[in-house]
C-alpha positions as CSV (number, residue, x, y, z in Angstrom):
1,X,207.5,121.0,93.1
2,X,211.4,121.8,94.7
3,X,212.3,122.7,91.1
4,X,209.5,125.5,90.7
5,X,210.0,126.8,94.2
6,X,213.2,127.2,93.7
7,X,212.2,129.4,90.5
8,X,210.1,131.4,92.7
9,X,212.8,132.4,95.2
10,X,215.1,133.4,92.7
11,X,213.2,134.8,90.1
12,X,210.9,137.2,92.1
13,X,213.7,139.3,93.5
14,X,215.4,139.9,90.5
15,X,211.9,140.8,88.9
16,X,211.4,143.4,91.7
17,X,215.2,144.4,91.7
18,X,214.4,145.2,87.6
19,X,211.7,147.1,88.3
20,X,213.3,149.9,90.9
21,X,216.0,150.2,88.1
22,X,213.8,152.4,85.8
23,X,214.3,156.0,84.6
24,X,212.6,157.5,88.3
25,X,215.7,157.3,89.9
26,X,216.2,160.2,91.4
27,X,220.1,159.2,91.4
28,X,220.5,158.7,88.2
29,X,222.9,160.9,86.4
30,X,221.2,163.7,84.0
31,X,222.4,165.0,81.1
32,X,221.6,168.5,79.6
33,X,222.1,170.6,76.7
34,X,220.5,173.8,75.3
35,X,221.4,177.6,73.7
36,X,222.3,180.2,75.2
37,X,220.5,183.9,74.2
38,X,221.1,187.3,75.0
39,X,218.5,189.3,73.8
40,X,217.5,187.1,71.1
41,X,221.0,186.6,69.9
42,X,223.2,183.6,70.5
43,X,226.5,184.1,72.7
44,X,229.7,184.2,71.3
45,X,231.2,181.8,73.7
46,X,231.8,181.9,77.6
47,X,230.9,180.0,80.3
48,X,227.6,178.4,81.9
49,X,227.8,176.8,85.6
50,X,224.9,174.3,86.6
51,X,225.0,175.0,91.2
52,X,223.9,172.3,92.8
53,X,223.2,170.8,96.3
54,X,226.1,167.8,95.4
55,X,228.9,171.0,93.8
56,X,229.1,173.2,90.7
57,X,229.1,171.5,86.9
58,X,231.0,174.2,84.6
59,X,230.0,173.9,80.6
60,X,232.0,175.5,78.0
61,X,229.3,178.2,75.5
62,X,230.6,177.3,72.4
63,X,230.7,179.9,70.0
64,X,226.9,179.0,68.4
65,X,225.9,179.6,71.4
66,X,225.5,176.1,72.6
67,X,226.3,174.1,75.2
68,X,226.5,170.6,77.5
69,X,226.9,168.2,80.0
70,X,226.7,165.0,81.6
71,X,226.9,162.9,84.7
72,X,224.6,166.0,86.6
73,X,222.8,165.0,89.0
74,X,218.7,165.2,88.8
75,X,217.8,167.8,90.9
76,X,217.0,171.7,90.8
77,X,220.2,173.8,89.9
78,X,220.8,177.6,89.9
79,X,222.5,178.8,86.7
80,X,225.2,181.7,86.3
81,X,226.3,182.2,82.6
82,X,229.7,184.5,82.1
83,X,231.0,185.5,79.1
84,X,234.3,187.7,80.2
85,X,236.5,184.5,80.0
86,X,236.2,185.2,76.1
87,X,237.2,188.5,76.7
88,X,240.1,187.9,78.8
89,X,241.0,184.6,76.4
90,X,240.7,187.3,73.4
91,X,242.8,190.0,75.0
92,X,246.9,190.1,75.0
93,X,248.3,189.8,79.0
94,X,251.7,191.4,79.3
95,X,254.3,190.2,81.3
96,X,257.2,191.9,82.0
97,X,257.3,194.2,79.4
98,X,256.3,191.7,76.4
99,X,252.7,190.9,75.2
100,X,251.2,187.2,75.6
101,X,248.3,185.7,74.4
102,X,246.4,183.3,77.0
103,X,246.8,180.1,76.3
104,X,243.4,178.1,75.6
105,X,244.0,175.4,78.2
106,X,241.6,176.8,80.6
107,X,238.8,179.9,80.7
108,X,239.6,181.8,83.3
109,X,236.3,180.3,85.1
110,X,238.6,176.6,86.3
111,X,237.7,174.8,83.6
112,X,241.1,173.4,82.6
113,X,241.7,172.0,79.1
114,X,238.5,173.5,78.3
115,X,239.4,176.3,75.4
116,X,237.5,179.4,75.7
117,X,236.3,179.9,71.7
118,X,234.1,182.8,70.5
119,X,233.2,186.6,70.2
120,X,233.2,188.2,73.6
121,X,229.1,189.9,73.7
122,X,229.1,191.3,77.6
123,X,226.2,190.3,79.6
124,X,224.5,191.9,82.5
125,X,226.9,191.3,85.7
126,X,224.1,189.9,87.4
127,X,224.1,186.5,85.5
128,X,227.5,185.5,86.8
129,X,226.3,185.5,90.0
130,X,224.5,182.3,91.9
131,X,222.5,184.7,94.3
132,X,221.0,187.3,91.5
133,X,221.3,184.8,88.2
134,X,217.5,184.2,88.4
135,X,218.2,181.3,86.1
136,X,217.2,178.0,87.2
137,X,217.0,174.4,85.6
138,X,215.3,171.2,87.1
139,X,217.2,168.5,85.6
140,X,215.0,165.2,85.6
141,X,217.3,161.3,84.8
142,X,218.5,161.1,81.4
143,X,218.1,163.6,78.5
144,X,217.3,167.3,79.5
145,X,217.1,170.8,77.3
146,X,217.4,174.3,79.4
147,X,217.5,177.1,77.1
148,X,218.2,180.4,78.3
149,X,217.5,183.3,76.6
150,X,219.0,186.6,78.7
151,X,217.7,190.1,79.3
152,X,218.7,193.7,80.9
């Protein structure tokens, strides 16, 4: 009789601590990956940034038009998508009368070690900004696909 309520006291809390550990967890970390469009054509690289209440995710637009992340956390985000980084990796800075090619340790956007890879396609301004964007994602625990596909 000790023996089995001793069974009882420990085994029920861990029962009930396993069951609040399932994929409603509202923090558990999300991750998400989708395509970026601009009028029915795939990016040529640049830049998407996942706004949250907890700080801004950067992702790197490969130049398929892809992208992803991880560690996000599950809420509603506002989305901005740029694409000058491309440009401005693309384009030969001088300095001091000589001509130098950006490095591809960052993309211009603070995404260090990141290399900004692609064909430069320009996007409506109004993309790159978190208070006109119009793009939104509601990321859920675990595995999540936003695809975007951009207009005028």
């Amino acid at each position: 009789m000790i023996l089995r309520s001793r069974f009882t006291i420990l085994v029920a809390p861990l029962l009930l601590l396993g069951l609040g550990c399932g994929s409603s967890n509202p923090n558990a970390p999300s991750r998400v990956s989708g395509e970026v469009l601009y009028k029915g054509e795939r990016l040529g690289g640049g830049t998407g940034t996942f706004h949250s209440s907890k700080g801004t995710y950067p992702m790197s637009i490969d130049s398929g038009g892809n992208y992803s992340g991880t560690d996000l956390p599950a809420e509603d985000m506002i989305v901005t998508i740029e694409t000058e980084s491309v440009k401005a990796a693309s384009k030969p800075q001088e300095y001091g009368g000589g001509k130098m090619k950006l490095s591809p340790g960052g993309d211009g956007a603070g995404n260090k070690g990141k290399s900004v890879v692609g064909t430069y396609k320009k996007i409506p301004e109004k993309y790159g900004n978190k208070n006109r964007s119009g793009l939104k994602a509601n990321l859920t625990p675990g595995s999540n696909t936003a695809n975007f596909d951009l207009t005028d």
